[in-house]
N, C-alpha and C positions, 0 to 999 in steps of 0.2 A: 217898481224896482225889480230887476232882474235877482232872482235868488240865489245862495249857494250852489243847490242842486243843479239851473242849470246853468254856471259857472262851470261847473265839472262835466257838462256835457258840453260843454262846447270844443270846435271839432281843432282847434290852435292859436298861435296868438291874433292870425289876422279876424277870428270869428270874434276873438274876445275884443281886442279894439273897435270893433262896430256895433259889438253890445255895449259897451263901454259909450260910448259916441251916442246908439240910442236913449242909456237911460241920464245921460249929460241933459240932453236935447229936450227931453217930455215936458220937465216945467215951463218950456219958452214955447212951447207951439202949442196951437186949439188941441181941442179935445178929443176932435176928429182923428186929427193928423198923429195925437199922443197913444190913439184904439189900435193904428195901426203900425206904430212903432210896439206896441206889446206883445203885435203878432209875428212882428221883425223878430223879436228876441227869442219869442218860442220855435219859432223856429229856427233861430241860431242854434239851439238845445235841441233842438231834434237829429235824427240821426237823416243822414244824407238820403233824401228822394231819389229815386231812380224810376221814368216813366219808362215800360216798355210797351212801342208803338209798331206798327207797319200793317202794309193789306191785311183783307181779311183772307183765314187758310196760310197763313207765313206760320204759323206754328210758335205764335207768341207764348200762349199758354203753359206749350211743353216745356218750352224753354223758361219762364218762371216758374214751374214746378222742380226742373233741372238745379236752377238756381239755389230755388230754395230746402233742397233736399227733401223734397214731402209731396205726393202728388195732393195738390189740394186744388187750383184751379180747374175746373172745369175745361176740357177740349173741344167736347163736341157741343155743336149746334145747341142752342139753348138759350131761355129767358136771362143765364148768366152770364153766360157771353156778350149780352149784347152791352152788361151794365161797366163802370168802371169798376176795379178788387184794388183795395191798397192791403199790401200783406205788410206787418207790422209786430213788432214784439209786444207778448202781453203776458202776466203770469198764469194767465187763465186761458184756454182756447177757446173762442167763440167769434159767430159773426155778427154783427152789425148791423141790420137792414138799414141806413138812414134816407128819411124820405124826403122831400121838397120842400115842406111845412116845418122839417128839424126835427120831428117823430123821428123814436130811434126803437126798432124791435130787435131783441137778441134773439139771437138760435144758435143750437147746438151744430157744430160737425155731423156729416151723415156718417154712418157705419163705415164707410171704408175712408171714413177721414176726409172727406172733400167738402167744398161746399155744395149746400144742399140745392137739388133739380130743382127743384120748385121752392118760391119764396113765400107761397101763400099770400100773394101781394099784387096789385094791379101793377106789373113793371112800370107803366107810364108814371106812375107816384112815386119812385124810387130816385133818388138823385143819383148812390153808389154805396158800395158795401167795403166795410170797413172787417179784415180779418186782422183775428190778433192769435198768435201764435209764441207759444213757448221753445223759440227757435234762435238757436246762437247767432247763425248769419242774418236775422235780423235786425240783433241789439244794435248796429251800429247803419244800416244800410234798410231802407221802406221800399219794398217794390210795389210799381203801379203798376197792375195790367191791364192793358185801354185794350176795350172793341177793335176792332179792324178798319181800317180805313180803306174804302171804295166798298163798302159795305152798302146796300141796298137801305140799308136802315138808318137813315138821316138822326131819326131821334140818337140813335146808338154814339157817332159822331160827334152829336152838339152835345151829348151828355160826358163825354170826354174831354172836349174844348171845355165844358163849364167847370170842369173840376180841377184840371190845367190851368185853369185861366183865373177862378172863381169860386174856388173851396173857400165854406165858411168854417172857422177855427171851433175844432170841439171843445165844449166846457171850457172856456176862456175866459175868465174873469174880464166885463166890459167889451165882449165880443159884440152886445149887440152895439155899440157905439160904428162899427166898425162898417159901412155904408160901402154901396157895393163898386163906388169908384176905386174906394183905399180899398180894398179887399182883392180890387183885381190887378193891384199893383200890387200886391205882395201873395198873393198865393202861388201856387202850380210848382212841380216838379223842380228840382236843382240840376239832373243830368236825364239822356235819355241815352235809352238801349234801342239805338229801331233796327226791326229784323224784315230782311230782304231775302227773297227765294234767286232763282236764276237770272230772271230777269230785271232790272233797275229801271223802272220807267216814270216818264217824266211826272204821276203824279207824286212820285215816291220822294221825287225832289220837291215839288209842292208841301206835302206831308212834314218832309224837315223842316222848311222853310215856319209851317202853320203850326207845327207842334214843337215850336222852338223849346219845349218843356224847362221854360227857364222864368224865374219873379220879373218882375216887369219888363215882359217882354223880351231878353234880352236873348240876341239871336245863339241857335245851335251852334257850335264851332267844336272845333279840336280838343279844346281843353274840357267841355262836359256833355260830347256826344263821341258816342260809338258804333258801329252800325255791325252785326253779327250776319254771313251768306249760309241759312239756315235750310237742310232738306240737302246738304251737301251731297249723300249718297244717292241723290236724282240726278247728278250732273251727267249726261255721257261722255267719258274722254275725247271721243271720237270729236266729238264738237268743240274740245278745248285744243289750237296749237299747243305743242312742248309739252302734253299730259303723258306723255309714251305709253298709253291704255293704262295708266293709272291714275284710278277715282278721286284720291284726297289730293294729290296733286293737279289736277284737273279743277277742286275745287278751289286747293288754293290760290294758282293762277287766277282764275276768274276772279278770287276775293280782290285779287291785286286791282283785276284789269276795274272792278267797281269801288274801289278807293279812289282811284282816280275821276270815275265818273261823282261822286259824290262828295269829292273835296272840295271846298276846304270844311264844309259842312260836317265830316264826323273825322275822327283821330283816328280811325282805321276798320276795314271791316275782315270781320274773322271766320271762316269757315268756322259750322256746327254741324253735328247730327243730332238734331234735340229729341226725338223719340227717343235715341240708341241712350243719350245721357238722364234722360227721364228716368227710364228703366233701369238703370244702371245704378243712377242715383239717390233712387226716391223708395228704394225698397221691393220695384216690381220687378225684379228680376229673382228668381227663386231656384233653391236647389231641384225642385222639380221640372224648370224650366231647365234648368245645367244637366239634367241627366235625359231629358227626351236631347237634346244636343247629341248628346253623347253617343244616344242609339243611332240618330240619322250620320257620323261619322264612320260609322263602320259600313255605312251602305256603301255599294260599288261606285267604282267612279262617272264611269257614263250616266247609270242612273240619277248620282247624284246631279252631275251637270243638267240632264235633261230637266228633273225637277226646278233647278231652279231659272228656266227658261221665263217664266214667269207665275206669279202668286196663286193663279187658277192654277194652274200645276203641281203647284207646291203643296198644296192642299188637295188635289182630288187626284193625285197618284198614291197607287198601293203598297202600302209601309206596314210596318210594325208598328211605326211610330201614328197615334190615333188622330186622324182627322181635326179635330176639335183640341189637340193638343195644337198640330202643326198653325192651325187659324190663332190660337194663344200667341205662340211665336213671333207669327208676323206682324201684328198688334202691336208688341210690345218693340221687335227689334228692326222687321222688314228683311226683304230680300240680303241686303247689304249684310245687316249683324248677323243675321241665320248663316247667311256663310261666311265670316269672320269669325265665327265663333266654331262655327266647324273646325276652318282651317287652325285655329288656333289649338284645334283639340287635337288635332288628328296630327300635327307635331308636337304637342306635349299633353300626351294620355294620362298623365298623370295630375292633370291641373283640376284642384278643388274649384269646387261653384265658387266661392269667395274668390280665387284667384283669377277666375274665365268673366266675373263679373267685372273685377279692377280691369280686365284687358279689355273690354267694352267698352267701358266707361272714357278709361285713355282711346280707345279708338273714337270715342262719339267726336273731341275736340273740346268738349267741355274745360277742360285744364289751364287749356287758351284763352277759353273766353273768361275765364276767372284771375288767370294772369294781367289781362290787359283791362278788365274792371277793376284789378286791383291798384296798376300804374294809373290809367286815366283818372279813374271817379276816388278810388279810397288813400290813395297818397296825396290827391288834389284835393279831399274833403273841404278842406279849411278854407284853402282857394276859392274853390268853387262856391260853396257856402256866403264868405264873407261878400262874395262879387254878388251874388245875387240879392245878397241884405243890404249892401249898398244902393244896389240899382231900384229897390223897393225906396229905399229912404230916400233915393232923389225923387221917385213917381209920388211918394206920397206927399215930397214937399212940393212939386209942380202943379199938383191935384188941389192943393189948398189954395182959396182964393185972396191969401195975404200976401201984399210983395214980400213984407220983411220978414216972415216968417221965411218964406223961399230963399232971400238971403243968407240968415240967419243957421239955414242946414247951409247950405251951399260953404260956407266960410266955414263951419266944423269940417265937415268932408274935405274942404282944402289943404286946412290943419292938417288933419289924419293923414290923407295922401304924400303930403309934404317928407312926413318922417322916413329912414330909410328902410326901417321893417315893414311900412305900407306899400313900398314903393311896386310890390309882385302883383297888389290891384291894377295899380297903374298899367302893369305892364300886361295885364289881364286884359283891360278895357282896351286896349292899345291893338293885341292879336283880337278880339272880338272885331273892331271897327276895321282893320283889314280882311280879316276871313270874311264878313258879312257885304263887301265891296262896298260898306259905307264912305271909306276913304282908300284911294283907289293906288296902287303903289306898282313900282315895275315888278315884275313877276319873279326875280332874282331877290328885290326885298323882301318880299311879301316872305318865299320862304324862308328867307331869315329872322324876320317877325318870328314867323311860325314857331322856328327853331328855339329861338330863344326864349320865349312864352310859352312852347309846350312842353315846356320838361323844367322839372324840379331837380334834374339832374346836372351840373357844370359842365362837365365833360359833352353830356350828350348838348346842351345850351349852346355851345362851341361847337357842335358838330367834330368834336375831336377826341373823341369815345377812345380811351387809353393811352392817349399821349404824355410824357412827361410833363410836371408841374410846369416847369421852366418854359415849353413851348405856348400851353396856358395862360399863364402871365402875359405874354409877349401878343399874343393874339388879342385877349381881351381889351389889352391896352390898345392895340391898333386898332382894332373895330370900334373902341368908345370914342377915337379922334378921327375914323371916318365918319360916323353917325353925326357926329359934332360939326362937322365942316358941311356933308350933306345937308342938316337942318339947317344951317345960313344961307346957303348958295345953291341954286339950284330948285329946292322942296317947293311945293305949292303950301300957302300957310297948313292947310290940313297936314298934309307930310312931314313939315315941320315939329308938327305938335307930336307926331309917334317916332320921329327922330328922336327928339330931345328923351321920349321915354326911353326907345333902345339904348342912348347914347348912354344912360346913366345905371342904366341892366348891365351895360360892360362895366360900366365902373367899379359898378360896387362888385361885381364878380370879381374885377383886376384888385380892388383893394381887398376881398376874402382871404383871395389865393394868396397877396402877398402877407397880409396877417397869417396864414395859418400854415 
């Protein structure tokens, strides 16, 4: 039985109808299949997975360091790099070595807070490390930070697929019951972050496609993928049309021009500077760093310009400002924030480190991307959550070798889906099977699908983002009687079957609007 405790963690009512529906189901199916509906529910109770994926060098790290306000992942090259990090809330800080064989060694944080260089550990013996962290952003949100993909180091890869795919549930009561068919139909990530540098190449699409960071299986789409165009301040204008020689606009065209290359696959991608919010974020930005700023704003202007021609310059031209400071700098902030932070000083001389920090931080893009994590993955928790514990309980009643136990889920699930507060699954699975080109629809539907399925919003559902009520009404109702007529005439049966979902997404929109 599912307990109080996580009743109160669960992420809304569609999480709670499928825990509800789990703990119904356990007395009528083996014992197999009952191991890994308990892991269905712990995980309904858990806070929303978020894998972060892409090449190796994309600057995933910084960016969950960013994330998570604290530099604790690892950046550079190293035995930790290569492993999976789940960063995760705990009252106590510590890491987790867990190894192959379910050996688990704790260790401290290293002195400046991160995880430690060395694991004293044969990395081949390690599956992934588990951090727990007394960290507000993530009582409600688990970052995964996976290895690099096109990474030379195969191990590094399949040890990401397996924990994706293949995580065994910690301290679970009857976990060992839990065999590693049902296990790989309910494990792995709920949403993913994948970070992309300038270039989107076709294995980056591969990657999405292979890291659908979703329970069984269940492909990447709009609703719980996002894709972040990270190292923003690398773009050269010059190479973007319509950037008019400027850098963040340059980036975010490009962000655009790769939403499209990667649709329907992620809900949108965003320009970042993840060093610049790293630092910004994580505490390494320091009044000491804001006051060697300060000296090199008063340098002259040509000087200045020449310096920063590039970072061999920056560093071995003769200043005031010390060598070994100016290499601190670039580290932390790079060409770009060194002089952003200049110009930001050198029009308001009066700006505290605290204040030249916030203006950093807002210039990284960070803002953005916690914006658009916030609409995709943490207003859709409950969605996305509920969709993926479903899709687990249909693989694990497929996996079982009873018909009528397969029945027997299959006819609850019907139930459940039937009612009209289910019905945003439905329309969940409905955008999934179109974005994944599993059922194939004219490109005019499709994004209407889209539309209507990727927002929790009416207005935006409608594509009629501030229009009066009365307009509203009128539309809804005409789209639920094209949908409706579509589905009869016309549709191929698959089309049919995401007709009838759309047809009744208007409905009950057209009947909200006129209730309320």
């Amino acid at each position: 039985m599912s307990t109080a405790t996580e009743q109160q963690h669960l992420a809304g009512p569609l999480s709670t109808a499928v825990a509800n529906l789990c703990v119904r189901l356990q007395p009528q199916v083996s014992a197999r299949t009952a191991a890994g509906f308990r892991e269905v529910l712990r995980r309904l109770s858990a806070p929303l997975q978020v894998a972060v994926a892409g090449r190796i060098k994309s600057g995933k790290s910084t960016l969950v360091n960013a994330l998570i306000g604290r530099r604790v992942a690892p950046t550079d090259v190293g035995e930790c790099t290569r492993l999976v990090t789940r960063f995760q809330y705990g009252t106590v800080d510590r890491v987790e070595v867990i190894f192959n064989d379910g050996r688990k060694q704790v260790l401290p944080f290293d002195v400046g807070g991160m995880i430690p260089a060395s694991l004293d550990a044969d990395i081949e013996s390690v599956s992934h490390l588990e951090a727990y962290l007394t960290n507000a952003v993530l009582r409600d949100l688990t970052v995964i930070d996976t290895p690099g993909l096109g990474s030379l180091d195969a191990a590094s890869v399949a040890r990401t697929e397996q924990l994706l795919g293949a995580a065994k549930p910690e301290n679970e009561e009857g976990s060992d019951d839990l065999d590693d068919t049902s296990r790989n139909a309910v494990a792995g990530a709920e949403a993913v972050l994948y970070v992309v540098t300038q270039g989107v190449r076709a294995d980056d699409q591969q990657a999405l496609a292979a890291f659908t960071a979703a329970t069984a299986s269940r492909e990447a789409g709009p609703v719980n993928a996002i894709a972040v165009l990270n190292k923003a301040d690398t773009i050269a204008p010059e190479s973007v049309a319509g950037s008019d020689g400027d850098v963040w606009k340059a980036a975010t065209l490009l962000a655009e021009k790769q939403a499209l290359t990667l649709k329907p696959r992620v809900a949108d991608v965003i320009p970042v500077i993840g060093l610049l919010a790293e630092s910004a974020e994580s505490g390494g930005f320091t009044s000491a760093d804001a006051d060697a700023l300060r000296q090199l704003a008063q340098l002259d202007d040509t000087i200045w310009e020449m310096m920063l021609v590039s970072a061999d310059i920056f560093t071995t031209w003769e200043c005031e400002v010390a060598t070994g400071t100016r290499v601190r700098l670039l580290e932390k902030l790079d060409l770009y924030g060194v002089r952003y932070a200049v110009d930001a000083l050198r029009a308001e001389p009066e700006l505290t480190a605290g204040a030249l920090r916030r203006k950093l931080l807002e210039a990284s893009g960070l803002g953005g991307v916690r914006t658009r994590l916030d609409a995709v993955f943490r207003a859709r928790a409950d969605g996305i959550k509920a969709a993926a514990a479903l899709a687990s309980v249909t693989a694990l009643a497929q996996a079982s070798g009873d018909p009528g136990e397969r029945q027997r889920v299959h006819d609850a699930i019907e139930v459940l889906l039937a009612k009209p507060e289910a019905h945003a699954l439905r329309l969940l699975e409905a955008l999934t099977l179109v974005t994944s080109g599993a059922v194939a629809m004219p490109e005019d539907l499709a994004e209407e699908v889209l539309r209507v399925g990727g927002s929790a919003n009416i207005d935006e559902q409608l594509g009629m983002k501030g229009r009066p009520a009365a307009e509203l009404i009128a539309y809804s109702l005409e789209r639920a009687g094209w949908w409706r007529s579509f589905a009869s005439f016309g549709a191929t049966p698959a089309q049919s079957r995401i007709a009838h979902v759309v047809h009744r997404a208007y409905f009950l929109i057209w009947q909200h609007l006129k209730q309320g």
